[in-house]
C-alpha angles and dihedrals in degrees: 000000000000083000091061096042083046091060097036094057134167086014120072111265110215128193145143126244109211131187118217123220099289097051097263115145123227123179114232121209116224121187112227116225096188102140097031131109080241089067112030085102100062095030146021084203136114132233085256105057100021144034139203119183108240099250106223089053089042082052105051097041087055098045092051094047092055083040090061098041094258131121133220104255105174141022109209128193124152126218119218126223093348107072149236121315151100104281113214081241093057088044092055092045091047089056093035089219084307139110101245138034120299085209106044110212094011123127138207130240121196114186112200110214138177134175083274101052147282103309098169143018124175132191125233114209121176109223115205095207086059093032085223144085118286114212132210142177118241127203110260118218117214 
């Protein structure tokens, strides 16, 4: 994943992380069209300070993953130069003008990246208790 926001730079990088049948986690690579006629109609947003997952990549990745028994755990993006945290965009995305989760039992991923690197990421989890998102820092790996 820090590899993808790294190549992506300065652009948001976007995937899924799915795990298969068993439980074992793969990270999915999803190209972001923010910015693009394909996607003027889901966002006024750039590359740069937005992304939306191309659909008919989203879709397939998702479609291979409940063909093979296995579930969507995480959303990733990265923000660059900004850092990592839970947008009050991707929070309203997240709750798709709801209450509660559009994707129950998902979690999201932000990947902080520079010019330098990736130097943070940190994982969103709602927590039903709070009725919010739950953050916590997770270990970068150069």
């Amino acid at each position: 994943m820090a590899a993808h926001a790294r190549s992506t730079y300065p652009a948001e990088c976007c995937g899924l992380v799915v795990a298969d049948a068993v439980g074992t986690p793969r990270f999915v690579p999803i190209p972001n069209i923010a910015g693009t006629p394909a996607a003027a109609g889901n966002s006024a947003r750039t590359g740069r300070d937005g992304y939306v997952m191309d659909p008919a990549a989203l879709l397939k990745a998702l479609e291979e993953t409940e063909r093979g028994g296995g579930r969507l755990a995480v959303i990733v993006h990265s923000h660059p130069d900004v850092g990592a945290y839970f947008s009050k965009e991707d929070r309203e995305v997240a709750l798709g003008g709801g209450g509660e989760p559009l994707w129950p039992g998902v979690q999201y991923l932000v990947i902080s990246s520079r010019r330098s690197g990736v130097d943070a990421a940190r994982l969103f989890t709602w927590d039903t208790r709070k009725g919010d998102f739950v953050e916590e820092q997770v270990p970068v790996v150069p």
